[in-house]
MARKOL-552131 format. One record per residue (C-alpha): x, y, z. Coordinates in steps of 0.02 Angstrom, whole numbers, plus 50000, padded with zeros to 5 digits. Last residue first. Layout:
N
XYZ ...
REM end
This chain:
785
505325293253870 503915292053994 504845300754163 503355306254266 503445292354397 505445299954418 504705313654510 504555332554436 506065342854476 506505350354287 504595353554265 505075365654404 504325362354584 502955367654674 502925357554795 504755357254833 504765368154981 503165359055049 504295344055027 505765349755143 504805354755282 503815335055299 505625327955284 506355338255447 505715327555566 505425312655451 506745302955519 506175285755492 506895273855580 507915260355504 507635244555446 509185233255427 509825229955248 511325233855256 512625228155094 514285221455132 515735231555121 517125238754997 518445249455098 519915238255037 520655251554923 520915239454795 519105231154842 518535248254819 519275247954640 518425231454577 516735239454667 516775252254549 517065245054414 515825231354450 514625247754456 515295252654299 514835237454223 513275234054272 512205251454231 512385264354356 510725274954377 510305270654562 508505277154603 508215281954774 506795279154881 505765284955013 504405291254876 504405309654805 505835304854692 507565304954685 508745299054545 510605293554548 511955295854474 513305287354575 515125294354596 516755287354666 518305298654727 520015293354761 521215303454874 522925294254876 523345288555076 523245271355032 523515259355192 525085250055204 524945231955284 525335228555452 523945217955476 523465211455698 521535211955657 521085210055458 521195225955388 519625237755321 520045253255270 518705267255310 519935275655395 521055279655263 519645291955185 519175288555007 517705303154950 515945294854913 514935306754811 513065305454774 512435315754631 510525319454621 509455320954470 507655324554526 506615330554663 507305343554766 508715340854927 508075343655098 507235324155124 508915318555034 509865328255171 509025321355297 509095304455236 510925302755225 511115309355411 509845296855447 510995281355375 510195272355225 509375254955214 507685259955271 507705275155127 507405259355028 508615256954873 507975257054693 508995250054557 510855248354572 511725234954713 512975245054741 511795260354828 512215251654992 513995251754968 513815271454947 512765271955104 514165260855187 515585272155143 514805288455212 513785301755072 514345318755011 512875324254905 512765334554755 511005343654676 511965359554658 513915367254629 514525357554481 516035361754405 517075346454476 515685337954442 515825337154247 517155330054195 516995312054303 515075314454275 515305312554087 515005293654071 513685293154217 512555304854147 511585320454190 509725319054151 509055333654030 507395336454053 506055341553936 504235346053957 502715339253886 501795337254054 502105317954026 504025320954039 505075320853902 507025312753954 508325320553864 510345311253885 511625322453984 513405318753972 513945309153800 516065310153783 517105317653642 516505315053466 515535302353388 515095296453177 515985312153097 516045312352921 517275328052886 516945336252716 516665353652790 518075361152678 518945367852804 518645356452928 519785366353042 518385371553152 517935352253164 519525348953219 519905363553335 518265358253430 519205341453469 520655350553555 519465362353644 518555350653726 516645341853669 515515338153798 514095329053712 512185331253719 510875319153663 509155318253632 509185336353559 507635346153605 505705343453570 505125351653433 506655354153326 507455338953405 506105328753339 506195338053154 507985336953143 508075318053227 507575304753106 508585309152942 510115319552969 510585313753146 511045325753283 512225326653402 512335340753530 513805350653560 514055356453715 516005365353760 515125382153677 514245384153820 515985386153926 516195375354085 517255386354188 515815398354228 515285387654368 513795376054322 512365376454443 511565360554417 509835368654388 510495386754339 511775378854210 510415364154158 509255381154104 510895392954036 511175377053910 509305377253854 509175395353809 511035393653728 510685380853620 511885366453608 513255370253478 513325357553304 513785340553278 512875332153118 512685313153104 512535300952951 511655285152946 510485291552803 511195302152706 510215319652683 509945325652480 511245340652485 510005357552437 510355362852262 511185379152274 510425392952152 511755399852016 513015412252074 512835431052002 511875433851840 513755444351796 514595430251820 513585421651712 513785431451569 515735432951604 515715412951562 514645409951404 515835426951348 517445415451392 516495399251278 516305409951147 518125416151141 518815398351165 517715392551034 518075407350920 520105403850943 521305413751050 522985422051022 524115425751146 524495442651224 526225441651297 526305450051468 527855460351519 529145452351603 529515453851756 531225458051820 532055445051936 532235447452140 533095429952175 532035418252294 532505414952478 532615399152514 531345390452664 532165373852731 531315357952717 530625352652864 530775332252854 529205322352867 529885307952992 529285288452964 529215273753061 529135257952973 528245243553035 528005225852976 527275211453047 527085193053055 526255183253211 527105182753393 528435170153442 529665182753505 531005179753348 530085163853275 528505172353208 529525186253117 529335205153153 530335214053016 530445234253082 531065244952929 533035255252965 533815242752847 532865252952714 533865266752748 533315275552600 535015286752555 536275271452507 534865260152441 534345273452322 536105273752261 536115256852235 534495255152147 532915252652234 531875235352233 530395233052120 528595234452188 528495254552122 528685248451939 526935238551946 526625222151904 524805221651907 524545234851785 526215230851688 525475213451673 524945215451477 526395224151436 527485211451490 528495214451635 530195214251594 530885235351584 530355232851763 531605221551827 531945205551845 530465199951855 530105178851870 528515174051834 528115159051974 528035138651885 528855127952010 530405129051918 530475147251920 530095148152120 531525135152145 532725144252031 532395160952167 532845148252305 534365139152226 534955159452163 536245155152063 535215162051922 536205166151739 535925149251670 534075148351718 533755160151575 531985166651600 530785166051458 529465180051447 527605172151486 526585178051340 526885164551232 527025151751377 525125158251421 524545157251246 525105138151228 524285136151396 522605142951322 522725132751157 523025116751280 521745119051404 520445122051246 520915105051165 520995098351349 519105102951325 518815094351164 519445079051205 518585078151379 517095080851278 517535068051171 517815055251311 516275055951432 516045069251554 516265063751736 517965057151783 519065066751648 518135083551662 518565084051844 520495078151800 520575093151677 519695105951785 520995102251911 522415101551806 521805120751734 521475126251887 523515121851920 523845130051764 522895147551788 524015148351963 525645146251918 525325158751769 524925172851915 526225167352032 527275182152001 529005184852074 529735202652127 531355197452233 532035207352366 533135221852404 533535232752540 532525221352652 532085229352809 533035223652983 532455210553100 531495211153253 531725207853437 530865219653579 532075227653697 532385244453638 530675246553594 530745266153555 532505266653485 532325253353377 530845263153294 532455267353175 531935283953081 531605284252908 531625300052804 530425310952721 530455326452618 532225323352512 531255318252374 529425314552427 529255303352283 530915292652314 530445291252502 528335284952476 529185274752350 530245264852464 529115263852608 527915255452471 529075243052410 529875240652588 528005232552648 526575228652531 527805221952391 528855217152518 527785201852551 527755199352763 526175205152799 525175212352958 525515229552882 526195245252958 526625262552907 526945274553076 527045292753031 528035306853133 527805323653132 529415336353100 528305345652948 526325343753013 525705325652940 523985328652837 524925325552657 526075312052735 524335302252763 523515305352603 525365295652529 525085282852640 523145277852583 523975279152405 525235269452418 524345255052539 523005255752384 524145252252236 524935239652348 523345230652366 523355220652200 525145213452219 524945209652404 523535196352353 524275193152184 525885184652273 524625169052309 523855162352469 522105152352463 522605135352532 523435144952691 522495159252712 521095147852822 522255146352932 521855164853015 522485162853187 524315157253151 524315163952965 524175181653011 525575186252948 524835181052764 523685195452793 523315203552632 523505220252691 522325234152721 523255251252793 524025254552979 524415270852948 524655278753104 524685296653092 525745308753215 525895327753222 524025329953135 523345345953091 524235349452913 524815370852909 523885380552778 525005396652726 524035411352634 522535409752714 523215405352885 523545389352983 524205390953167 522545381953250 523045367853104 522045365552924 521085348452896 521145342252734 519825326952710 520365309252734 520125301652531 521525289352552 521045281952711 519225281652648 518145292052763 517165289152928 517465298353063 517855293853263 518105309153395 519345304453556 520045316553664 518215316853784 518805301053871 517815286853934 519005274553935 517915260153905 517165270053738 518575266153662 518005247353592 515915253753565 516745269153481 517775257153366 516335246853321 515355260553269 516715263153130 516715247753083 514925247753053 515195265352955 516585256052838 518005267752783 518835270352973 519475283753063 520025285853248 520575302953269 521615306653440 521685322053526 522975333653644 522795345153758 524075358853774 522865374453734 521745367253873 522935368053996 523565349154058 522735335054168 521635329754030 523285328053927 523515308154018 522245305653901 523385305653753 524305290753802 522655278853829 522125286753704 523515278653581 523145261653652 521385262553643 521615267953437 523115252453426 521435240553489 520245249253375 519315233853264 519555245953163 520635262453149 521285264052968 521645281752978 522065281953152 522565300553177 523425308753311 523525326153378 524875325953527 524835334153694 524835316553787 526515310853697 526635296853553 528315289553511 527565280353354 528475265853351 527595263353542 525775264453408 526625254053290 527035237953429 525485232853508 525065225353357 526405212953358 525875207953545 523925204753486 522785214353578 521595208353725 521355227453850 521435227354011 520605237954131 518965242654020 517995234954167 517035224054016 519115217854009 519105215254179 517825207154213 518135195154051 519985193154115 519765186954277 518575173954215 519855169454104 521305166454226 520065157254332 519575145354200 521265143954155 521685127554240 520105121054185 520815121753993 519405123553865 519255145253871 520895147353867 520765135353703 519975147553585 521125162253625 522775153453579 523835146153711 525195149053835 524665166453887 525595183653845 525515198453971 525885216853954 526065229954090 527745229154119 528015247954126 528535245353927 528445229953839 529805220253797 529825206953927 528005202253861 527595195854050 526925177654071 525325167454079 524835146754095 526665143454061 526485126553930 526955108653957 526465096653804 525285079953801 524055089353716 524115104353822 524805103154034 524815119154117 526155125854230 525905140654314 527345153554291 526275167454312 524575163654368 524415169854545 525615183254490 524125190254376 523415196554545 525195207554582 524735217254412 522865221054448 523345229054599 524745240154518 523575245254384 522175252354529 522215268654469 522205263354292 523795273554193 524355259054112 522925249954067 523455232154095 523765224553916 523165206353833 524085193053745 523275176353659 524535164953595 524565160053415 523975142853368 525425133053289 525755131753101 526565151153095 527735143253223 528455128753132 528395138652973 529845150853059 530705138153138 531105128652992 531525142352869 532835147253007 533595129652993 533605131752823 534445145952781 534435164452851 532585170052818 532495187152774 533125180152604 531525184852474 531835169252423 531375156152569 529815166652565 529235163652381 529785144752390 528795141552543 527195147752504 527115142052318 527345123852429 525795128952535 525595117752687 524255120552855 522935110552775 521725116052909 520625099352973 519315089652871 518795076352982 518295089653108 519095088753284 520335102753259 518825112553132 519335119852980 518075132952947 517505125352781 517245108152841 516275114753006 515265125452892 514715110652789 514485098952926 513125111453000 512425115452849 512145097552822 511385096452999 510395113052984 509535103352842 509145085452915 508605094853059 507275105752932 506725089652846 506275079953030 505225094753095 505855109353219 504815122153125 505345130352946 503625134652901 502565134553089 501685122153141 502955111153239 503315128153341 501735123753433 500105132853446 
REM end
């Protein structure tokens, strides 16, 4: 039976239908080679920007809304600390300072973001839509899709590369994200704090990657999870609502914050985003900034509060209205008083261009500007399709509304502005505030008295000057702000013996004596029963692996005593799992280190939301006799085998080409000494290790080229059965990453696939000793789940 049958089927009606949606979306979304492009003006735009004063004149005006009307490039980051990073670095010199040719104008197909640190970032001529267009990128992008599934580079914007370097993050640090999603600053701060692996376990350091929406949140493990490190745990909360969570060094008496830096990186209404967001442009007012800066405030006051004393906090926005940006930074100073300071992120990207903070700006309201200008578009609607007494009786109604709006609007006196920018805003119909004492009472909670400027003295002490301003023009990037921010020890005084006084009895009323009996009755009943929390769906629990189960795996993979029990945590969802892992086993086990166990430890309140933690190394697999095994995985083997005595096997560099290819390879294909000590190893999980030895280079006849001498080691889970084969369990991507870094190494070969032999000598021996294996050993044919 055809589609053609079917409701909704490919008939005449139903393409007429996806058509007109078709048009309609492309009219909304702004299409280049729609009819209806991107109306990339906004006089309100203009006005309120040329008068903030950021901007110096005209000519500077200019530049600035000539390059928030052109695509933004697309930038992307070698991982820094990739093995291979130096490799990857002299292939983009294939492409930089290629010259492309778009719409008619010349472009550089890639070149280095001068300001970025070990050289490692990379901006391209165009936006992210057309790389994909232009044949003389195809290359270029190809490269970058392999290596971005590789988890080698990472595609960021440059601006938002910038807060996490303001942050001056080292490996042994505790970090929080609080507003972590899509999680392109989170990579970039674990990419720091995984250089701590290499460190003592009491100088490791973490990063927390929050985010209020669970997808989101999902997201950002699904962006991290290319670097496969166990510093990384990813929660859930409202920025503002992050739960307390007390230090190692914390104490009853004296709770010490967890966190020595927080990035703060809070919801903004975007307008510098302009260049690959268009879409802003028709709808942009002041309100937009207005009506979040209650929420930046209180998202960056929550994130002071878990900041240890001397820690450092990043606030950023991807505005440009100082009502998100030096309004908030101001009042965060004047109500920590004397508690915070600003520090010049200068410092830490010495050679990236930005302007200074605004010490003071203008606080203009569009509000009015707005209502009228729906107003003249209602009225000309009404005036070509209703008929002339309802027209009448509707600009009736426009009129008794506007004469209400000029009442409540307060009058400005033009006389007393010089300002030809701030008179422009007036005239074109924006509130003007002056100050606080101004705002009608009406507008006083959308006007608030934290968006106005500080006073002179404030501006002598606040340091506003000290605020990053990233304008489009300056290293043709979007808009940004960032402020870097230092929570100031405050010095511990001594307080003055003074006599106490003796207690004053006060007199109390029958209600408040009735209501203290009510309350010493029930004391004395002891605590009232607990309801039991109703479960959340979508919600996960971490607790410790059994210890029956974890001394099992320990004898089968023979763990050495340096991996702890209390290092497993398995995870555990509220709704579908208790009763399967209750019966069953956990599905999944995580490594968790110290660092991120200290977290959940100092949950003091056990309000934390945790969605992942650390890295996923064995995964259950039930067996059709009903038993469980746990199947070691390819994430955590890099952790792992180092501690791992059993079921390992050294293999040569053309075995471990062989096994590239994933899936099941032949025996055949394999060398005998390989064989052999497959036949003599038991069935089940097996770990085959491929050590870099300089003579397994491969250079062309007559190179003088260096050869590596750096020891590199490559791992493949695999699985072996009672048939001559082996299971590869590497999915795609890390076997591409694998084979990326061999080609580095130049040791990568071709695939045999000659016959060999068989060597069964010893192979008949070696399966009488696993006959009667443990459930643990059974062959892969067993595995059903």
């Amino acid at each position: 039976m055809g589609k053609r049958h079917f409701k909704g089927g490919n008939t005449s009606e139903e393409k007429k239908r996806r058509k007109e949606a078709a048009d309609k979306w492309a009219s909304v979304r702004g299409d280049q080679n729609n009819r209806n492009p991107w109306v990339l003006v906004n006089a309100r735009f203009d006005a309120f920007y040329k008068a903030q004063g950021f901007l110096k004149g005209d000519e500077d005006f200019d530049a600035f809304l000539k390059h928030l009307q052109s695509p933004l490039p697309a930038c992307f980051r070698i991982w820094p600390d990739y093995a291979f990073a130096d490799e990857l670095r002299n292939q983009m010199l294939a492409f930089v300072g290629k010259t492309l040719v778009l719409d008619g104008v010349e472009i550089q197909s890639a070149e280095p973001l001068h300001w970025y640190p070990g050289g490692v970032g990379y901006k391209l001529g165009t936006d992210r839509r057309s790389i994909r267009k232009l044949e003389g990128l195809n290359e270029l992008h190809k490269w970058m899709m392999q290596h971005t599934d590789n988890g080698n580079i990472t595609r960021q914007e440059a601006v938002s590369m910038v807060p996490p370097l303001a942050l001056n993050v080292s490996p042994h640090h505790k970090c929080l994200d609080m507003c972590a999603a899509p999680g392109s600053k989170t990579s970039q701060l674990l990419e720091i704090v995984n250089r701590s692996l290499a460190n003592p376990e009491s100088e490791q350091g973490l990063v927390v990657a929050n985010d209020a929406d669970t997808d989101r949140a999902y997201m950002l493990v699904h962006q991290c999870r290319r670097i496969n490190s166990p510093l990384l745990v990813v929660s859930t909360h409202k920025g503002q609502h992050f739960p307390s969570i007390n230090g190692p060094d914390a104490t009853a008496d004296k709770p010490t914050p967890f966190f020595d830096r927080v990035l703060c990186d809070v919801p903004c209404s975007g307008d510098g985003t302009l260049r690959k967001n268009p879409a802003i442009w028709s709808r942009w007012s002041t309100s937009g900034g207005m009506t979040l800066h209650p929420l930046q405030l209180m998202i960056a006051q929550r994130g002071l509060q878990l900041l240890k004393e001397e820690g450092l906090m990043v606030y950023s926005t991807c505005s440009m209205s100082p009502f998100e940006n030096e309004s908030v930074v101001a009042e965060l100073l004047r109500n920590a008083k004397g508690g915070l300071e600003l520090v010049d992120a200068r410092e830490f990207l010495p050679l990236f261009k930005c302007r200074p903070g605004l010490t003071t700006w203008h606080v203009l309201d569009d509000f009015y500007a707005i209502k009228k200008e729906v107003r003249d578009r209602k009225k000309k609607t009404n005036a070509s399709t209703e008929g002339a007494e309802s027209a009448a009786a509707e600009e009736s109604k426009e009129t008794k509304e506007a004469a209400e709006t000029e009442e409540a609007t307060p009058a400005v006196d033009l006389s007393n502005i010089t300002d030809p920018y701030l008179r422009e805003c007036i005239e074109m119909g924006m509130t003007y505030h002056p100050d606080f004492a101004s705002v009608p009472e009406h507008l006083t909670r959308k006007v608030r008295k934290s968006m106005f400027p500080p006073t002179e003295e404030e501006k002598a002490w606040m340091h506003l000057e000290r605020c990053l301003r990233c304008v489009p023009q300056d290293e043709d990037t979007g808009g940004f702000f960032v402020a870097t921010l230092r929570k100031v020890a405050r010095p511990v005084v001594a307080e003055e013996q003074t006599p106490v006084a003796a207690p004053v009895e006060e007199e109390i009323t029958a209600e408040e004596a009735e209501a203290a009996a009510v309350a010493a009755e029930a004391a004395e009943e002891g605590p009232a029963p607990q309801r039991q929390p109703r479960p959340m769906k979508g919600l996960v629990d971490f607790h410790q692996w059994d210890l029956d189960t974890f001394n099992r795996i320990k004898q089968f993979y023979g763990f050495t005593d340096g991996l702890a029990p209390e290092s497993f945590y398995i995870r555990e969802d509220f709704v579908t799992s208790a009763q399967a892992n209750a019966t069953t086993g956990a599905k999944s086990v995580y490594f968790i280190p110290p660092a991120a166990r200290s977290l959940m430890l100092g949950d003091k309140d056990a309000r934390l939301k945790v969605v992942t933690a650390g890295v996923k190394v064995f995964e259950k697999k039930v067996l059709r006799s009903g038993d469980v095994d746990y199947r070691l995985l390819q994430d955590g083997i890099a952790f792992l085998e180092p501690h791992i005595t059993k079921r390992k096997v050294s293999v040569s560099i053309q075995d471990f080409c062989n096994m590239l290819g994933g899936g099941l390879v032949s025996f055949s294909t394999l060398s005998p000494e390989f064989v052999n000590a497959l036949y003599q190893t038991p069935t089940g999980v097996l770990i085959c290790k491929y050590t870099y030895r300089p003579e397994d280079v491969l250079l062309p006849e007559g190179s003088t080229s260096a050869v590596p001498t750096t020891v590199h080691n490559f791992y493949a889970i695999c699985w072996k059965g009672n048939t001559r084969a082996i299971n590869v369990m590497c999915g795609k991507v890390e076997i591409d990453s694998i084979k990326h870094q061999m080609e580095a190494l130049k040791v990568l070969r071709p695939k045999i696939v000659a016959v060999r032999a068989e060597t069964a000598a010893t192979s008949t021996t070696a399966v009488e000793e696993t006959a009667e294996a443990s459930p643990m050993e059974q062959e892969s044919s067993e595995v059903v789940a």
